[in-house]
N, CA, C and O atoms as a MOPAC input file, in Angstrom:
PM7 MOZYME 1SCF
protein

 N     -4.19900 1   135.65500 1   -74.95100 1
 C     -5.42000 1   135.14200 1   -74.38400 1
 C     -5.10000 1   134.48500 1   -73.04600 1
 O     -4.03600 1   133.96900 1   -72.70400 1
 N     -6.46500 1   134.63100 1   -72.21900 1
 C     -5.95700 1   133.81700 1   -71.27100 1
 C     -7.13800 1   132.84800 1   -70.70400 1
 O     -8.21200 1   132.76500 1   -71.30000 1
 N     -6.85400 1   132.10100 1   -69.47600 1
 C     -7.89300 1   131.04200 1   -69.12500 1
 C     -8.14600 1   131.00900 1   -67.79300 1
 O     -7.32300 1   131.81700 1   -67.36300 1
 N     -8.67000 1   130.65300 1   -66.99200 1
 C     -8.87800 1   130.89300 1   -65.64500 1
 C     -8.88900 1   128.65700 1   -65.08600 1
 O     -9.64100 1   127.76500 1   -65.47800 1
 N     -7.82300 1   128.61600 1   -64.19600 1
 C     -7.37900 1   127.55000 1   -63.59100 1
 C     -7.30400 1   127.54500 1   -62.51400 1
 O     -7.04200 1   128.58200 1   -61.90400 1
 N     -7.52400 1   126.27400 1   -61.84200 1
 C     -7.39200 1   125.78600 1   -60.59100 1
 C     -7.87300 1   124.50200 1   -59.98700 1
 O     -8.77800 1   123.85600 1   -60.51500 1
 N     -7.20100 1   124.08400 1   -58.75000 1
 C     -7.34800 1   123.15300 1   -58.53500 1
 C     -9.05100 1   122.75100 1   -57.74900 1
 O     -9.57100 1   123.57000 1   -56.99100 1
 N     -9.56500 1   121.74200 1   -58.00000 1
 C    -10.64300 1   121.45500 1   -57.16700 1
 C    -10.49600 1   120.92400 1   -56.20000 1
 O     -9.77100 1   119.93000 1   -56.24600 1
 N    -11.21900 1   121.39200 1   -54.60100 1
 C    -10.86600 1   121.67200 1   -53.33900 1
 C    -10.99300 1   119.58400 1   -52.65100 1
 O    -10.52200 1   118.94200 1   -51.71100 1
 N    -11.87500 1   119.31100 1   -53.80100 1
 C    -12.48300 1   117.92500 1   -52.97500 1
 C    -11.55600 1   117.11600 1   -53.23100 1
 O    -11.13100 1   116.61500 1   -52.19000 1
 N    -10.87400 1   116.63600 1   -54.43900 1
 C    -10.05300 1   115.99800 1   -54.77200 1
 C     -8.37200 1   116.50600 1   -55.34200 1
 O     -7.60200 1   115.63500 1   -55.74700 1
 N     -7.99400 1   117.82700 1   -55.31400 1
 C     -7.32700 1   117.91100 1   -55.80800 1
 C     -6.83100 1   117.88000 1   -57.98600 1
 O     -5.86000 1   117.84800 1   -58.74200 1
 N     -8.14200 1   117.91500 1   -57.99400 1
 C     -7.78500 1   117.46800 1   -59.80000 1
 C     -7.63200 1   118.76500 1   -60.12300 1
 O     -8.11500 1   119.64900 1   -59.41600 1
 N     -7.04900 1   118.98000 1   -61.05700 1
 C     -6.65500 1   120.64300 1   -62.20800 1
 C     -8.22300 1   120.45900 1   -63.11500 1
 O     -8.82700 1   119.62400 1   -63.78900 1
 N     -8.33700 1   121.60000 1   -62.69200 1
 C     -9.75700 1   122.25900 1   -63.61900 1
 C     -9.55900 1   123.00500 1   -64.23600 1
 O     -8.44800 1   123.50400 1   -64.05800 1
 N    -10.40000 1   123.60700 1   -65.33600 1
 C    -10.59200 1   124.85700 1   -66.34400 1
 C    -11.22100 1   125.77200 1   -65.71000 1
 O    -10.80500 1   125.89700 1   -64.55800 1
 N    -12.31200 1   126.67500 1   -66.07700 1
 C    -13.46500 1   127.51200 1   -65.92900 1
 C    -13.74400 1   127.29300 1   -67.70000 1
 O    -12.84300 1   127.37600 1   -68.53600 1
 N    -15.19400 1   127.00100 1   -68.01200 1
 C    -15.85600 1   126.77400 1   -69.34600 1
 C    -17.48600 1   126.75900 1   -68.71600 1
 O    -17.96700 1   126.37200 1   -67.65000 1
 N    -17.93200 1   127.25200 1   -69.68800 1
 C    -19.27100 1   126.98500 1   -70.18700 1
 C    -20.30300 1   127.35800 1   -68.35800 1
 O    -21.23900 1   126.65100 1   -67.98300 1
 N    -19.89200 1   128.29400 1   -67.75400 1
 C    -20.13500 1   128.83100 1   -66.44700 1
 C    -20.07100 1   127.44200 1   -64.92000 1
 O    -20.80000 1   127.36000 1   -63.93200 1
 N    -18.98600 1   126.63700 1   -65.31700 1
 C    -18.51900 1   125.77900 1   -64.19800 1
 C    -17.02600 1   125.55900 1   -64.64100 1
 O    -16.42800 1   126.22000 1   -65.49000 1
 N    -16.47500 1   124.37400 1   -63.81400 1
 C    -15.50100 1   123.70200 1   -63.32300 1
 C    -15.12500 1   122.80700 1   -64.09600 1
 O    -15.52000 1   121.67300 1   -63.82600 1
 N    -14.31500 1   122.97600 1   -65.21200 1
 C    -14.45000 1   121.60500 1   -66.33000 1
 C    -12.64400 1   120.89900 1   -65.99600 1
 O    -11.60300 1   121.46800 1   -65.66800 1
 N    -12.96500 1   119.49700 1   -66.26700 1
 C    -11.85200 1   118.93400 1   -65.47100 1
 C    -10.83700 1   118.84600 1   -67.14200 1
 O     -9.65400 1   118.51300 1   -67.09300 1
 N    -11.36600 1   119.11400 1   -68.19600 1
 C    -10.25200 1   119.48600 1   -69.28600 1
 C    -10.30300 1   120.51700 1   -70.15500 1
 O    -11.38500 1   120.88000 1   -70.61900 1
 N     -9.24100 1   121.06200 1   -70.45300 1
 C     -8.97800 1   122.58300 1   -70.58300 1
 C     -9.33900 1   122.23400 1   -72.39200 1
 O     -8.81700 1   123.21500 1   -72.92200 1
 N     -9.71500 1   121.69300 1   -73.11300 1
 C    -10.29500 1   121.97400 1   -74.34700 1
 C    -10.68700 1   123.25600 1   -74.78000 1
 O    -10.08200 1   124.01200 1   -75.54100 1
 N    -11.98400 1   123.44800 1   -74.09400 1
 C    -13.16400 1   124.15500 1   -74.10700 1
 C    -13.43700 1   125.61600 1   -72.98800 1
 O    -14.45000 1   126.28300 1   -72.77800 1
 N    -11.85700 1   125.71800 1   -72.37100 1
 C    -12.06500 1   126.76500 1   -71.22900 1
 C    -12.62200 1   128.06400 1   -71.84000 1
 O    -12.85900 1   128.18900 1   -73.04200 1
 N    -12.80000 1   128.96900 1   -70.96200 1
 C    -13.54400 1   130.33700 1   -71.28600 1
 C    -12.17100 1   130.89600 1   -71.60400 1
 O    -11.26800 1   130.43100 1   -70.90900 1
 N    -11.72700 1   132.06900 1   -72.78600 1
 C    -11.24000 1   132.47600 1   -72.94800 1
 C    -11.05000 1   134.03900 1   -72.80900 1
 O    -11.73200 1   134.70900 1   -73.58400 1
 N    -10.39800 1   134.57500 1   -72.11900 1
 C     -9.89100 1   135.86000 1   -71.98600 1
 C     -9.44000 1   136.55800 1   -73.08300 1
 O     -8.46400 1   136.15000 1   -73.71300 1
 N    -10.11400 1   137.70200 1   -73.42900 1
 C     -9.38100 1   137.92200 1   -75.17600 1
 C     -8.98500 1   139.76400 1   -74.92000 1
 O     -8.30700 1   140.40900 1   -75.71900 1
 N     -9.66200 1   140.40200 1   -73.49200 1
 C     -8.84000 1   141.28400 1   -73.37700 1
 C     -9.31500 1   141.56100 1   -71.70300 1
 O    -10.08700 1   140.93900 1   -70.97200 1
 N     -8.51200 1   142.73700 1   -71.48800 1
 C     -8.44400 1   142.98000 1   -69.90000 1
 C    -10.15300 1   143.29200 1   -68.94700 1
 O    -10.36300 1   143.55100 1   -67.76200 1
 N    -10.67800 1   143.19100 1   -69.60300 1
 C    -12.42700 1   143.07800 1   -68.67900 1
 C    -12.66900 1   141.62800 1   -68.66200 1
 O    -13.00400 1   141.06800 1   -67.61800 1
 N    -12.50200 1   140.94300 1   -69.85900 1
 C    -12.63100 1   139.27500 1   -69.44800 1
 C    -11.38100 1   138.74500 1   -68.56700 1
 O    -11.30600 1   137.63200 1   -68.04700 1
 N    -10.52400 1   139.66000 1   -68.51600 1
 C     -9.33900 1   138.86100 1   -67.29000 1
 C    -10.37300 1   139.65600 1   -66.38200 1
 O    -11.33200 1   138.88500 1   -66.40900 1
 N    -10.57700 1   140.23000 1   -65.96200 1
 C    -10.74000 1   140.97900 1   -64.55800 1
 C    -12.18700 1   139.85200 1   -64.29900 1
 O    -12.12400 1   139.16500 1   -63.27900 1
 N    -13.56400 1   139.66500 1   -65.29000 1
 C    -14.26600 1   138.73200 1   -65.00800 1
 C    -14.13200 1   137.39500 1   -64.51400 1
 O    -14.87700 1   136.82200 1   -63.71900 1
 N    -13.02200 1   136.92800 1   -65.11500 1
 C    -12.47100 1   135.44300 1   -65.08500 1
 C    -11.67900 1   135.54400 1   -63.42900 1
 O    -11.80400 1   134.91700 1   -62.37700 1
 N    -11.01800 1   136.44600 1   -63.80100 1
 C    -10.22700 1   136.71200 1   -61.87000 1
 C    -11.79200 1   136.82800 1   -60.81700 1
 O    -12.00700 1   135.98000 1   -59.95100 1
 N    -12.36700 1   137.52000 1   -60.97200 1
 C    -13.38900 1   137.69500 1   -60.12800 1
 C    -14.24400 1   136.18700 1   -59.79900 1
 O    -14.62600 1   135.75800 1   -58.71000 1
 N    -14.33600 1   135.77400 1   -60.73600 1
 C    -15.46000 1   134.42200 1   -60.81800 1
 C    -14.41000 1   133.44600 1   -60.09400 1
 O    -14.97100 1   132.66300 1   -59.32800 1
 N    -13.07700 1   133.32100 1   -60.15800 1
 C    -12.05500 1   132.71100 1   -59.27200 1
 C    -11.91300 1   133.14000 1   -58.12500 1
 O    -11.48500 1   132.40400 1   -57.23500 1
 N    -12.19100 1   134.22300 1   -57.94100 1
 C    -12.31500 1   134.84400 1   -56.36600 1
 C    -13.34600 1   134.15800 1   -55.23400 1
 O    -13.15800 1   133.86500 1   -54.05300 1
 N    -14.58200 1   134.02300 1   -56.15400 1
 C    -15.46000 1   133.87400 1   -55.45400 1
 C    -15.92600 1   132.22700 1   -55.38600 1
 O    -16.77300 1   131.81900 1   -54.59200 1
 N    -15.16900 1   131.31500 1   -56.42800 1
 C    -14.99400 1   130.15000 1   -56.13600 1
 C    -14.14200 1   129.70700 1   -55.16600 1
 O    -14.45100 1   128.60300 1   -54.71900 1
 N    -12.87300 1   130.36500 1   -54.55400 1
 C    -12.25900 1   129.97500 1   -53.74200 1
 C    -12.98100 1   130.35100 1   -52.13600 1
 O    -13.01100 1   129.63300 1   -51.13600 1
 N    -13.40100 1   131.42500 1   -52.29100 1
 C    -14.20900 1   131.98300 1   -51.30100 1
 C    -14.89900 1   131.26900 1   -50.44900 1
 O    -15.10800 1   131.14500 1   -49.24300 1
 N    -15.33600 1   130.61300 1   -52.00800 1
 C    -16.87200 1   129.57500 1   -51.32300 1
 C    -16.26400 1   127.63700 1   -51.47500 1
 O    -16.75700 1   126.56000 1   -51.81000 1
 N    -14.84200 1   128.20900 1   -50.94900 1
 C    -14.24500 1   126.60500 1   -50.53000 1
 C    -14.49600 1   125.78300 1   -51.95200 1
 O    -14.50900 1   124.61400 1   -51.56600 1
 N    -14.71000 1   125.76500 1   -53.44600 1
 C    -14.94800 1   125.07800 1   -54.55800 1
 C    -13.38100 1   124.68000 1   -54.82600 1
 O    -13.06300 1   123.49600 1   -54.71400 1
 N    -12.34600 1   125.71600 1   -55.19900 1
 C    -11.28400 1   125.61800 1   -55.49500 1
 C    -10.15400 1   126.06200 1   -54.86200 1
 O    -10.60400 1   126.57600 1   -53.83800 1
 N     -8.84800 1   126.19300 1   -54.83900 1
 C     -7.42700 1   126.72400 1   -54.64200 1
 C     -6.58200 1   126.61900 1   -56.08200 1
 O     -6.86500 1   126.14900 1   -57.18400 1
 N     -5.53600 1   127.21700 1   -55.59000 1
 C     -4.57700 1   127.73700 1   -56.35600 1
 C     -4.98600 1   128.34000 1   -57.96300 1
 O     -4.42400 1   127.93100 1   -58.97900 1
 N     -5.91100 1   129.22900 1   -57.95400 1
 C     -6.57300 1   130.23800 1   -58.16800 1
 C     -5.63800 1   130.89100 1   -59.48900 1
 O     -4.69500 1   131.61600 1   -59.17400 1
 N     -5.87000 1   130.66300 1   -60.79400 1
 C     -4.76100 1   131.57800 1   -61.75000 1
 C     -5.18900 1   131.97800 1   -62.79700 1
 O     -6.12100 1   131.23900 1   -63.11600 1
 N     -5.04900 1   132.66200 1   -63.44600 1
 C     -5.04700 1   132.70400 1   -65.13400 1
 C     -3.74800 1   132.71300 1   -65.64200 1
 O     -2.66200 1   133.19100 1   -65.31700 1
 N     -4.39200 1   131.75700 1   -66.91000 1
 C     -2.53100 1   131.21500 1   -67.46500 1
 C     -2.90900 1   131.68700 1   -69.15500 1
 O     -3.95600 1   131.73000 1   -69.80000 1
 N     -1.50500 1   131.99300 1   -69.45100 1
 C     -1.45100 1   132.01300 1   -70.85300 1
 C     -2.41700 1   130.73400 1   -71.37800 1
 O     -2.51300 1   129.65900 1   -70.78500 1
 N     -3.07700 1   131.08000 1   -72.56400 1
 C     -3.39500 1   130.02900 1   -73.73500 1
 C     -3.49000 1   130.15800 1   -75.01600 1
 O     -3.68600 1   131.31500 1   -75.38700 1
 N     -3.38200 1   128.95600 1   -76.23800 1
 C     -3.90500 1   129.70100 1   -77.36300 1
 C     -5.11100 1   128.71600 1   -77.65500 1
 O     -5.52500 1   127.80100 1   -76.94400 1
 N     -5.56900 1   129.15200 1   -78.90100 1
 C     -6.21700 1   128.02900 1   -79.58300 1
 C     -5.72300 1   127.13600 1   -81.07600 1
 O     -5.32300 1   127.67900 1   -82.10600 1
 N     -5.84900 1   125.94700 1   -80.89800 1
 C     -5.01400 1   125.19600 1   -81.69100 1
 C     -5.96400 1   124.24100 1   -82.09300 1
 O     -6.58300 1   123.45000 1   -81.38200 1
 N     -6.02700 1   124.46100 1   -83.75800 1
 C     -7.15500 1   123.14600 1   -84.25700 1
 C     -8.70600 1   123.62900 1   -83.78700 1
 O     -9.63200 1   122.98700 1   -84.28300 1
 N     -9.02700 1   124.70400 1   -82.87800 1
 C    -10.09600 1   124.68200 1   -82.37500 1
 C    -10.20000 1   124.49000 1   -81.33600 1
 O    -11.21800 1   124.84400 1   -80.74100 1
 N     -9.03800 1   123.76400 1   -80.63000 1
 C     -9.48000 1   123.62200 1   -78.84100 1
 C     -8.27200 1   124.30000 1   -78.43600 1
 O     -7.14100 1   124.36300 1   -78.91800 1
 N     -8.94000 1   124.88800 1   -77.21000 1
 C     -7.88300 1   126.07100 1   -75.91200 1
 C     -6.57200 1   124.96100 1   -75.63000 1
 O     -6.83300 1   123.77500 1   -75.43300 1
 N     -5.30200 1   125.40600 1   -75.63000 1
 C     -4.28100 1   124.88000 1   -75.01800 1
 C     -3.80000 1   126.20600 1   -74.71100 1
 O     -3.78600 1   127.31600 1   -75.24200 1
 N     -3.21000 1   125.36900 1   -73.08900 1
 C     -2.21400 1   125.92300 1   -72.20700 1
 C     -0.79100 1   126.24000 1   -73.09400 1
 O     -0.20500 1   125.44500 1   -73.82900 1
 N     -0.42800 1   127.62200 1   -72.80000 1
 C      1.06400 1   128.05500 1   -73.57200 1
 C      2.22100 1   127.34500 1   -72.73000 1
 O      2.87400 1   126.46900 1   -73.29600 1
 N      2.50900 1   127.68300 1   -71.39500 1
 C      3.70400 1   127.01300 1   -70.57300 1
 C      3.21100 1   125.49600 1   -70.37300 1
 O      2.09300 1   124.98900 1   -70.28100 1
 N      4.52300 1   124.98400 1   -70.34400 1
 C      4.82900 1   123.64800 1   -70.14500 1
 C      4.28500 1   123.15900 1   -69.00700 1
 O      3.61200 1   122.12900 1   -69.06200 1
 N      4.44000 1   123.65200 1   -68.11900 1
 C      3.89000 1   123.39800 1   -66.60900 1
 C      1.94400 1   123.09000 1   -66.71800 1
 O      1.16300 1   122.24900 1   -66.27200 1
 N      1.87700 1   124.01500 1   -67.35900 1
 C      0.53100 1   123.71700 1   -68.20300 1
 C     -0.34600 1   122.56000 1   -68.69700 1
 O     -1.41300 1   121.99300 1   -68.46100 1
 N      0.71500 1   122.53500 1   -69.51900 1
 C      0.18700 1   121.50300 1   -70.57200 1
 C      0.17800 1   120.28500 1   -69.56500 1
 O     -0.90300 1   119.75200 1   -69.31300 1
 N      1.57200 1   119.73300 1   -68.86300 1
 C      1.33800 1   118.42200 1   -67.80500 1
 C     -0.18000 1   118.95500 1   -66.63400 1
 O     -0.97900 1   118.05400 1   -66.37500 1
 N     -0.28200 1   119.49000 1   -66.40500 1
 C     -1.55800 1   119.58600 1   -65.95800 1
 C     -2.64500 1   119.22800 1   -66.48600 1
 O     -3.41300 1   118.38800 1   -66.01500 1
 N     -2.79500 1   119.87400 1   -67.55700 1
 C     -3.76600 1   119.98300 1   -68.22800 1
 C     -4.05800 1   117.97700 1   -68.97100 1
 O     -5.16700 1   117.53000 1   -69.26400 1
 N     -2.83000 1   117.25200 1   -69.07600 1
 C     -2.49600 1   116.06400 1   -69.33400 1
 C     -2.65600 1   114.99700 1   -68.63900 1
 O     -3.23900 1   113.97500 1   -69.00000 1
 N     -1.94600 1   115.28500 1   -67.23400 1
 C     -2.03300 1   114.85000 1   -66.45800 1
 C     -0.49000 1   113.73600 1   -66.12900 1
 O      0.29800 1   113.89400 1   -67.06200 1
 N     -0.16700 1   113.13300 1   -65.50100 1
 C      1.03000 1   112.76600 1   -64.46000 1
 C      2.01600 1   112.29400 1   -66.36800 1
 O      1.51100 1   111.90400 1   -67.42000 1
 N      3.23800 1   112.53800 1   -66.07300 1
 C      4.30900 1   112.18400 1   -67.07100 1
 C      4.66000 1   110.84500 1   -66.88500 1
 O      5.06600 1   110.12600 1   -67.79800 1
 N      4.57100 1   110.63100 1   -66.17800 1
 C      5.14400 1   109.12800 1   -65.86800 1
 C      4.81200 1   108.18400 1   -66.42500 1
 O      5.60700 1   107.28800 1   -66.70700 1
 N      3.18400 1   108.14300 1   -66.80800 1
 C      2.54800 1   107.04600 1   -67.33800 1
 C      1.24900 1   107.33900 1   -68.30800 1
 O      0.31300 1   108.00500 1   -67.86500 1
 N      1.23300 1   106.93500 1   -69.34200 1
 C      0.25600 1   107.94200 1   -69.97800 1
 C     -0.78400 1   106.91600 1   -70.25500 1
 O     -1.52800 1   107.22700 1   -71.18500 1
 N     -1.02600 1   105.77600 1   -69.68600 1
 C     -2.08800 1   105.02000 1   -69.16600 1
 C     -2.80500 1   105.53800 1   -67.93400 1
 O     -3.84700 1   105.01400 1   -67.54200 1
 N     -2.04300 1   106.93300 1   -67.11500 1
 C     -3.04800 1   107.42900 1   -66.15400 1
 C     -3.13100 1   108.96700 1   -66.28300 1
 O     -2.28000 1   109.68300 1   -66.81000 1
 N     -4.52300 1   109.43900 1   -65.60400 1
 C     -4.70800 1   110.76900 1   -65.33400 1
 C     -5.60400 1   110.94600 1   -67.13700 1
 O     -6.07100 1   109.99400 1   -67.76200 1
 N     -5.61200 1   112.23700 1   -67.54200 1
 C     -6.71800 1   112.97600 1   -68.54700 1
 C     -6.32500 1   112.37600 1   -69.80200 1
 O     -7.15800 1   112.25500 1   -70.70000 1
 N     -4.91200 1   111.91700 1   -69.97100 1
 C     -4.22600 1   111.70900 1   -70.85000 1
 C     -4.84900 1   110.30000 1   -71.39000 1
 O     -5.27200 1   110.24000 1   -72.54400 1
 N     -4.88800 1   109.28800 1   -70.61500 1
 C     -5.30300 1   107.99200 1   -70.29600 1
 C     -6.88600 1   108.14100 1   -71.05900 1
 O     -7.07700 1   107.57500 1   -72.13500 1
 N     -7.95000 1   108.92700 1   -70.41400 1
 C     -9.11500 1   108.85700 1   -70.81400 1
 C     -8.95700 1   109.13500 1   -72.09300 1
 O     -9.09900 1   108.14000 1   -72.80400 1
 N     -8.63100 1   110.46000 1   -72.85300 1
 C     -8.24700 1   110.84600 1   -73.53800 1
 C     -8.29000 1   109.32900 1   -75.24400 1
 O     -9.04000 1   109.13700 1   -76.20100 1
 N     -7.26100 1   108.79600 1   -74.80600 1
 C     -7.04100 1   107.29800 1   -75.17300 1
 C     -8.00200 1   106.55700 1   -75.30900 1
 O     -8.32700 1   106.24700 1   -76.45500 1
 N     -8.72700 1   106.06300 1   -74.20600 1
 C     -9.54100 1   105.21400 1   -73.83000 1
 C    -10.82700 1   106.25900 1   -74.79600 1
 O    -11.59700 1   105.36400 1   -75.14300 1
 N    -11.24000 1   107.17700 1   -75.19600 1
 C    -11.80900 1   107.67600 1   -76.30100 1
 C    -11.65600 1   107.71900 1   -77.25600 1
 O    -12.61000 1   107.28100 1   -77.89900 1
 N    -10.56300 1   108.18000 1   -78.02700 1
 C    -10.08400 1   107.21100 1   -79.50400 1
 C    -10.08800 1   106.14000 1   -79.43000 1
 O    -10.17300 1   105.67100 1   -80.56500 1
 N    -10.03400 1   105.26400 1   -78.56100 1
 C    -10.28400 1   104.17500 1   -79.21900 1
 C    -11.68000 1   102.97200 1   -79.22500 1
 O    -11.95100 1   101.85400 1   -79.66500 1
 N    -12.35900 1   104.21100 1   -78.32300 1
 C    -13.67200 1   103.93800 1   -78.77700 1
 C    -14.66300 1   103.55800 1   -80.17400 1
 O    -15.87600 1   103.39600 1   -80.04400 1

């Protein structure tokens, strides 16, 4: 399977593609399950970069786990997480700050 990623142009944050926008966590991304939804998912990334929304433009391995989309490579997943250093900041942080809601 795969997922369609990239960065958003205004701030720099790692996005998904879900639910026909820009979702800033990969839970819920649109999933690729064979080669016409890659070629859709590539296309709909084409034309977001086009129109200045995003860069660095990809589809990455994923599976589904428990029910929500995760990134397969490592490089991934810290994205998708957000900075290693401190897990009081970035997606990881909110993340938190929701359990313990």
């Amino acid at each position: 399977m795969k997922i369609l990623t990239a960065n958003r142009l205004t701030d720099g944050i790692a996005v998904w593609y879900a639910d026909g926008g820009w979702a800033e966590t990969v839970d819920h991304a649109d999933l690729a399950h064979d080669k016409a939804a890659e070629d859709r998912l590539e296309a709909i990334g084409a034309k977001a970069y086009a129109a200045n929304e995003v860069v660095d433009v990809n589809l990455i391995d994923a599976d589904v786990v428990n029910g929500v989309v995760e990134p397969v490579r490592l490089r991934e997943k810290i994205r998708a997480a957000g900075p290693t250093i401190r897990n009081d900041l970035g997606k990881q942080a909110a993340k938190q700050a929701t359990w313990a809601a």
